[in-house]
matplotlib code that plots the C-alpha trace (Angstrom):
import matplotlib.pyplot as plt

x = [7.5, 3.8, 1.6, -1.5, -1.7, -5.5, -6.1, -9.3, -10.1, -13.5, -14.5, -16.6, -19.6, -17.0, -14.8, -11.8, -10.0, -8.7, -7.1, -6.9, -3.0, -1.4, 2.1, 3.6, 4.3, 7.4, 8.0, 7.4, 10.4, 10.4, 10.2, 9.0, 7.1, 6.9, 3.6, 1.6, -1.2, -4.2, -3.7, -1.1, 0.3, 2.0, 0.4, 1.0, -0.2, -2.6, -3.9, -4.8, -4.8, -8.7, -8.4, -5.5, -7.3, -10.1, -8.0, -5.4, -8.5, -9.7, -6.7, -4.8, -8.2, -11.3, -12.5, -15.2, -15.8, -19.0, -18.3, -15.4, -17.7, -19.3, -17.0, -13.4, -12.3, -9.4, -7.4, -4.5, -1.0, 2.1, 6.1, 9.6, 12.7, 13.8, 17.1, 17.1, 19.3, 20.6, 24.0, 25.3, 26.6, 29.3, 26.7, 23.5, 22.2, 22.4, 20.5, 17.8, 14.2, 11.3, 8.2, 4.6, 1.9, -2.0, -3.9, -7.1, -9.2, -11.7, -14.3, -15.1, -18.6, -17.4, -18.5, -16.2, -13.2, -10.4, -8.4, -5.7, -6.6, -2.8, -1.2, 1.0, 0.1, -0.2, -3.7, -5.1, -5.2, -7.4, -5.2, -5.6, -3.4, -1.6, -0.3, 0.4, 2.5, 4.2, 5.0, 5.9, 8.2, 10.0, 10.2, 8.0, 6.3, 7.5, 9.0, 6.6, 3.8, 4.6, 4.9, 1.0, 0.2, 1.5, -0.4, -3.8, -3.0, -2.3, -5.3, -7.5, -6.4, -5.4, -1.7, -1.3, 1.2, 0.4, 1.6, 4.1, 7.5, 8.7, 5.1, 6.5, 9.4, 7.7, 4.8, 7.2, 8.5, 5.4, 5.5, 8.9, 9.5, 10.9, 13.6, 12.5, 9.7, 6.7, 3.7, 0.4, -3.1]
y = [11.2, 10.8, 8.8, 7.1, 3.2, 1.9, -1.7, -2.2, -5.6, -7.8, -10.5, -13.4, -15.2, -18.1, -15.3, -15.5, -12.5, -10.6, -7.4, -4.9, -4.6, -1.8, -1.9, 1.2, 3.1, 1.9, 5.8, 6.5, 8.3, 6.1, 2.2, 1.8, -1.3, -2.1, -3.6, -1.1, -0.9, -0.1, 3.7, 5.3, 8.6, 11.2, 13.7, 17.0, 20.3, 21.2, 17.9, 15.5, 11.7, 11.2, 14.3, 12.6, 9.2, 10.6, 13.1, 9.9, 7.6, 9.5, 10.2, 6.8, 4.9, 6.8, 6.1, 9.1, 10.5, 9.5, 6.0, 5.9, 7.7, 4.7, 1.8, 3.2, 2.3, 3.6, 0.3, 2.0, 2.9, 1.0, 2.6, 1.4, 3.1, 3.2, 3.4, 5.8, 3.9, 0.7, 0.5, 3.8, 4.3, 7.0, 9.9, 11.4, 9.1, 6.6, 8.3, 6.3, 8.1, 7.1, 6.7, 6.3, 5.1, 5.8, 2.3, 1.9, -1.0, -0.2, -3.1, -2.9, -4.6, -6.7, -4.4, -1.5, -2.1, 1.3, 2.5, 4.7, 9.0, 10.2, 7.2, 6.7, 2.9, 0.9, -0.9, -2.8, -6.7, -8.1, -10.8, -13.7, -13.9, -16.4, -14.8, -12.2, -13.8, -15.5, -11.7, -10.6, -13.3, -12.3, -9.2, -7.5, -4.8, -1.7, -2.2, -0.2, -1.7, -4.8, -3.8, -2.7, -5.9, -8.0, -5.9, -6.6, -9.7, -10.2, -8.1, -10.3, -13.4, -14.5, -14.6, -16.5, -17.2, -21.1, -20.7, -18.2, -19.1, -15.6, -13.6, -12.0, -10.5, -9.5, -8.2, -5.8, -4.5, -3.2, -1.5, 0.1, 2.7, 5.9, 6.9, 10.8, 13.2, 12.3, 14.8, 14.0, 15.1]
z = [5.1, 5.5, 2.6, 2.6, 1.0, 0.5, -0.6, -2.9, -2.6, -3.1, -1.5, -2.3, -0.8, 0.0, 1.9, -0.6, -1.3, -4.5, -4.1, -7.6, -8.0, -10.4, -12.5, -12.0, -15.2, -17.3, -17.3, -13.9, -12.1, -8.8, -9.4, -13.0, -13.8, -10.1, -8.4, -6.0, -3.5, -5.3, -4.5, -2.6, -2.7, -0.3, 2.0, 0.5, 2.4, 3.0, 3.1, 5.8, 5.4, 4.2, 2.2, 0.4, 0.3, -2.1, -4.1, -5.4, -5.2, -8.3, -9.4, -9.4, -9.5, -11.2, -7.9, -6.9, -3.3, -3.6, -4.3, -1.1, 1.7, 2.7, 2.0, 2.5, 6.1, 8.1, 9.8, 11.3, 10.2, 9.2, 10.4, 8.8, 8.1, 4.6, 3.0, 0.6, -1.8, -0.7, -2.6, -1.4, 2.5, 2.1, 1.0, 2.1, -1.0, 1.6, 4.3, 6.6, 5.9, 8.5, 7.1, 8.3, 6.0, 7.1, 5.8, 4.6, 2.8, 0.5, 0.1, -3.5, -5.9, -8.2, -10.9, -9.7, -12.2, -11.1, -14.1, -14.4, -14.2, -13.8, -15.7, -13.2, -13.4, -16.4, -15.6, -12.7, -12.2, -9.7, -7.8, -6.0, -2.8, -3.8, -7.0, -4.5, -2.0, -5.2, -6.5, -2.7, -2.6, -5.9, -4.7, -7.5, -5.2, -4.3, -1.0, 1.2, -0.7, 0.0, 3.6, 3.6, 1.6, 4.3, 7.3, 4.8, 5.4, 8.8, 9.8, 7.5, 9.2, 5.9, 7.2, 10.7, 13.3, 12.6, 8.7, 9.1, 11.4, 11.5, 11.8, 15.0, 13.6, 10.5, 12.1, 14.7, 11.6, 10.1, 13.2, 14.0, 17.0, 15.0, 16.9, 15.6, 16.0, 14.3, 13.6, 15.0, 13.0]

ax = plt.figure().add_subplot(projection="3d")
ax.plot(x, y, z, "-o")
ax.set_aspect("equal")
plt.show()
């Protein structure tokens, strides 16, 4: 599976971070009530990654193309293997999925406020990190979001070797070799 995950975040004039956080919908199919990245959503053909960035930009966000074009930047990819459902081993419910999520940050105005288009998410809430490594650690984001949250991190210096005892094996994870053919754009 292919997705992209973009983080809208603003910064401040004293360089602290907020990054605008949606609750998934209560009604949503796939982990209701969860927290996300600001938008995120599956490549779907015939679309490439920055195709899909500004179609569930607007979508998710309200965010226009115009808005994205010069702000939105590309920062790499994140790689994990997911267990499809983690209580089940004796079915293909229990299969191993790789995954590769393009990442992008979007540096956003402090008057730029996204809202729901789709309603997959209930609103927005523009967090602090440390409400968000309080939600990370009780395990309120959906798993791959997380995942992206912690590389936003890590490539904003605002996660270190120096704080963090395991930042090599957590980093290596966001990472992962897939053991399996992976398409390239």
């Amino acid at each position: 599976m292919y997705g992209v995950h973009i983080n809208g975040y603003v910064k401040d004039s004293r360089g602290n971070y907020r990054v605008w956080v949606p609750r998934r919908a209560a009604d949503k199919a796939t982990f209701p009530g969860m927290l996300d990245n600001t938008v995120a959503g599956g490549l779907g053909y015939p679309y490439g990654p920055e195709e899909t960035v500004f179609k569930e930009c607007y979508e998710e966000a309200g965010l226009e193309e115009s808005y994205l074009v010069d702000r939105i930047k590309s920062c790499g990819s994140v790689s994990y293997l997911y267990q499809l459902n983690k209580n089940v081993f004796n079915s293909e419910l229990g299969l191993i999925q790789p995954e590769v999520e393009y990442i992008y940050d979007l540096q956003m105005d402090s008057e730029t406020i996204p809202h729901p288009v789709d309603h997959e998410a209930e609103d927005f809430r523009l967090m602090d990190l440390e409400e968000i490594k309080e939600r990370l650690l009780d395990g309120e984001f959906k798993d791959n979001c997380g995942a992206v949250m912690i590389d936003f991190m890590i490539r904003h210096s605002l996660l270190k070797p120096e704080d963090e005892a395991n930042f090599v094996e957590i980093n290596s994870r966001l990472h992962r070799f897939l053991p399996f053919p992976v398409k390239s754009n």
